[in-house]
C-alpha positions in Angstrom: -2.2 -3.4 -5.8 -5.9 -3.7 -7.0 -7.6 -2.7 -9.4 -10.9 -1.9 -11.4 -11.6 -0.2 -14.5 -8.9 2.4 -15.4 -8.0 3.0 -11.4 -5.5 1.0 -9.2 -4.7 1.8 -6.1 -1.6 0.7 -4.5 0.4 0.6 -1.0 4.0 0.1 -0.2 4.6 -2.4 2.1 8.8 -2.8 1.2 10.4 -1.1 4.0 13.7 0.0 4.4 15.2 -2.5 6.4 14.1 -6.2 7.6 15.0 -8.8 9.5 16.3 -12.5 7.6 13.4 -14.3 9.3 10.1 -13.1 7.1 8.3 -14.2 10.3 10.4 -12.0 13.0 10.4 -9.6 9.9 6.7 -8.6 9.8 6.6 -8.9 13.7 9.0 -6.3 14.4 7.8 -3.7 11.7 6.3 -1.0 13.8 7.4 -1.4 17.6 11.2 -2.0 16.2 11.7 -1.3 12.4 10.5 1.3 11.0 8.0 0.1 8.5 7.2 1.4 4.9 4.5 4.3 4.8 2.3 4.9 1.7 -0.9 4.9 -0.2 -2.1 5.8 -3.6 -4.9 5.6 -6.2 -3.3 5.8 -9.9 -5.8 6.0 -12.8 -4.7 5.3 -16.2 -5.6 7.6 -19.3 -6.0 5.3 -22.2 -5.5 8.6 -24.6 -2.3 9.8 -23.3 -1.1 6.4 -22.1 0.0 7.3 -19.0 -0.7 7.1 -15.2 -2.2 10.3 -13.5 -2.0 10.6 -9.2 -5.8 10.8 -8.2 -5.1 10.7 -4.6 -2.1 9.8 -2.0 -1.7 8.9 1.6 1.8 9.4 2.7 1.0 8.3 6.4 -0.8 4.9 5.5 0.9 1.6 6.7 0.2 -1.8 5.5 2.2 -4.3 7.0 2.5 -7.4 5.5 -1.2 -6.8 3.8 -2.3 -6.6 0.5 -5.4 -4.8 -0.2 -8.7 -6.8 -1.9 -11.7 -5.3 -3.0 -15.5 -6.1 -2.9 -18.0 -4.4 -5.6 -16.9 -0.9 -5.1 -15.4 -0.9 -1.5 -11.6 -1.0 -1.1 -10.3 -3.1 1.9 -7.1 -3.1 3.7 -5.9 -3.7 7.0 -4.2 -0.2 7.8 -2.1 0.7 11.0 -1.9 4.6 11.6 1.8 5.2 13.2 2.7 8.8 15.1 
């Protein structure tokens, strides 16, 4: 998750099943374990105090990555899986 102002934006990267070994674990997501899929940018509205969906991306993967960001550019290392 990162964030900036009222907007976060946030992947999934806990996937359904995973090996004991964190190492074997983020190895095998992908070409043997199906790995977690999922994007979105969130933004909070102070006045209603809740969180509103601005966008999602339900075929983003982000395995083992956590986004950063840099001024006003969003970074992540993103796979795109069939």
């Amino acid at each position: 998750m990162v964030g900036k102002g009222y907007s976060e934006f946030v992947v999934n990267n806990i996937a359904e099943h995973g090996e004991k070994d964190k190492l074997v674990d983020v190895l095998s997501l992908g070409p043997i374990n199906k790995p977690a899929r999922g994007a979105e940018r969130i933004d909070w509205e102070p006045v209603k105090h809740q969180w509103k969906s601005a966008w999602t991306n339900a075929t983003a993967v982000s395995i083992s990555m956590a986004p950063t960001m840099s001024g006003h550019i969003q970074h992540r290392d993103d796979q795109r899986l069939p």
